[in-house]
C-alpha positions in Angstrom: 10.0 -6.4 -1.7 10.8 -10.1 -2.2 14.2 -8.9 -3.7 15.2 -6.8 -0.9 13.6 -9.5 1.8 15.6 -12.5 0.3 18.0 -13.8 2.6 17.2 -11.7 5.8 15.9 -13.5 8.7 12.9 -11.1 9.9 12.9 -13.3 13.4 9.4 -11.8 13.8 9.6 -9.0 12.1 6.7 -7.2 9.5 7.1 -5.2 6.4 4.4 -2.7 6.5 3.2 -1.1 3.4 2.4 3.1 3.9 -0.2 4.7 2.3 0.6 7.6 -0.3 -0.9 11.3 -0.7 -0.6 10.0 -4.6 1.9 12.1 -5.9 3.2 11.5 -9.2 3.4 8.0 -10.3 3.5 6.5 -7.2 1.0 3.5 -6.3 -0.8 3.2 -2.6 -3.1 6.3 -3.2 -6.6 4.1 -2.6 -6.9 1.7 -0.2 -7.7 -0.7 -2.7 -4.5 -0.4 -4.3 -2.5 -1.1 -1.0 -4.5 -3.8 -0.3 -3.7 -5.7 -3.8 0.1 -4.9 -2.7 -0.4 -6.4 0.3 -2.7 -9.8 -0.9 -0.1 -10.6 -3.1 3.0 -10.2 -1.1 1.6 -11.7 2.1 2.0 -15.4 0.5 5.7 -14.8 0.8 6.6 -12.2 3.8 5.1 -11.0 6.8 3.0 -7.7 5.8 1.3 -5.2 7.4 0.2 -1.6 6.9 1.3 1.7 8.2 -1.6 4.2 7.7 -0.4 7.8 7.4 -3.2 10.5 8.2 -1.3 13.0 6.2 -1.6 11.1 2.9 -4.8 9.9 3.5 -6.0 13.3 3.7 -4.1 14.5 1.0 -5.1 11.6 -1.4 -8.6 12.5 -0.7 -10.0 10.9 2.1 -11.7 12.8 4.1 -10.3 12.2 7.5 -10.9 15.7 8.7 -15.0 15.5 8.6 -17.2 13.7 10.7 -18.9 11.8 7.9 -15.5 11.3 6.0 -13.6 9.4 9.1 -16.8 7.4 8.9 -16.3 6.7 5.5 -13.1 6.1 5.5 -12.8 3.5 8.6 -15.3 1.9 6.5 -13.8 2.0 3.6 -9.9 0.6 5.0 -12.3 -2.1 7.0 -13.7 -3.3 3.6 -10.0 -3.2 1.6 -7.2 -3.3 3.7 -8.9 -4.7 7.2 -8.3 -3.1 10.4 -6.2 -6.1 11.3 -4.0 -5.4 9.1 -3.2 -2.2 10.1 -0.1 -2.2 13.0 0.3 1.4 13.1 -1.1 5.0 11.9 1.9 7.6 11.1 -0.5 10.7 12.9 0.8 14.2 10.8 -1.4 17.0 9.9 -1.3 18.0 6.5 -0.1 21.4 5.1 -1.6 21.1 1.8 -5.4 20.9 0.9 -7.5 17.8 0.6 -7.0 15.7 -2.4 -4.1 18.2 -3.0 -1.9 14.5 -3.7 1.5 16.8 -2.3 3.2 14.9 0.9 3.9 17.8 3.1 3.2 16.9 7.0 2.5 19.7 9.5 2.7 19.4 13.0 -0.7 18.0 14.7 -4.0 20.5 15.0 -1.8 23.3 12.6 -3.0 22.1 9.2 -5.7 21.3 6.9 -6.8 18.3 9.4 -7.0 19.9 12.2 -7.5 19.5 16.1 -11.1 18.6 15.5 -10.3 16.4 13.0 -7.3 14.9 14.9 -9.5 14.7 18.0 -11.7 12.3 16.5 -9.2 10.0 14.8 -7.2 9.5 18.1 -10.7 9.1 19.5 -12.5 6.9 17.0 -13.3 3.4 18.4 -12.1 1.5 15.9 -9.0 3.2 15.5 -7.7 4.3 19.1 -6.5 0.8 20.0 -3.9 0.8 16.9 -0.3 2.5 18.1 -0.1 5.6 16.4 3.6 7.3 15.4 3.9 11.1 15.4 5.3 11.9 12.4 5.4 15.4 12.0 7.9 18.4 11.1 11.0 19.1 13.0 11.9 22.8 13.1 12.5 23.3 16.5 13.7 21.9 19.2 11.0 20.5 21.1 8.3 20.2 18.5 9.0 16.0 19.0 7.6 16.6 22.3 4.9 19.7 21.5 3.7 17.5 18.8 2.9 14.3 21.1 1.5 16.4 24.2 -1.1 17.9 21.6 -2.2 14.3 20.6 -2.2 13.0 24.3 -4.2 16.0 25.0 -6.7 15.3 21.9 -6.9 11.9 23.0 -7.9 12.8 26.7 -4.9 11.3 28.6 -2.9 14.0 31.0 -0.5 13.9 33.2 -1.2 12.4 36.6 1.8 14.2 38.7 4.4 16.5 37.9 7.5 13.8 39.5 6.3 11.6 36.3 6.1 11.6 32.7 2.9 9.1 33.1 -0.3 9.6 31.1 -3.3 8.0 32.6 -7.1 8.7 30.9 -9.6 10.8 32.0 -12.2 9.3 34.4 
């Protein structure tokens, strides 16, 4: 990262670091691990974290339970630090948990499902941090499908048909 950073101004700009499901040899499975990736190069560049639901899932946390968000906020509070988190990449996951294979699915149509979802775009601790639908694209419209579905998981809906604005629920 130093090597690809040198010489760009970032004007502001943060490198995040992205969890992985695990897969192969790659590193960022545990939250431990990206957390060492991120002590060390934060003495040098600005760096943040991207957490993808997806991999988490995938590298076995278990995101899609009750107890398991728990567990997990907990466990990314105690490594990683919510502070440091800028933004969550929000993809279901087609493949089982601890399966360590990256293959998003669009939200509340995998292994994570809309319960599951419903509680991560809902969680306290975790609803104020932007979250980035990253999901499949083999439609048109899915962008779009994809994003109403976590809008509506989250409890926002539209306040008049003349506009695209979301406002919550009373």
């Amino acid at each position: 990262m130093r090597q690809a950073a040198s010489g760009l101004k970032l004007d502001g700009l943060r490198i995040l670091i992205e969890n992985t499901a695990g897969q192969g040899s790659a590193i960022g499975r545990t939250f431990e691990e990206v957390a060492e990736i991120v002590v060390d190069a934060e003495k040098d560049l600005p760096i943040g974290v991207c957490i993808d639901t997806a991999h988490c899932f995938e590298a076995g946390y278990a995101v899609h339970t009750q107890a398991g968000l728990r567990q997990t906020v907990k466990s990314l509070e105690a490594t990683i630090g919510l502070r440091n988190v800028r933004v969550i990449h929000a993809n279901d996951s087609k493949t089982g948990f601890g399966s360590h294979a990256d293959r998003h699915e669009h939200i509340g149509k995998g292994q994570i499902g809309k319960e599951g979802f419903r509680r991560i775009v809902c969680h306290p601790k975790l609803r104020a941090i932007p979250f980035i639908c990253e999901t499949p694209f083999d439609r048109p419209g899915d962008d779009k499908r994809n994003l109403r579905m976590m809008r509506t998981l989250a409890g926002f809906k539209a306040v008049s048909p003349q506009r695209s604005a979301f406002s919550k629920r009373d």
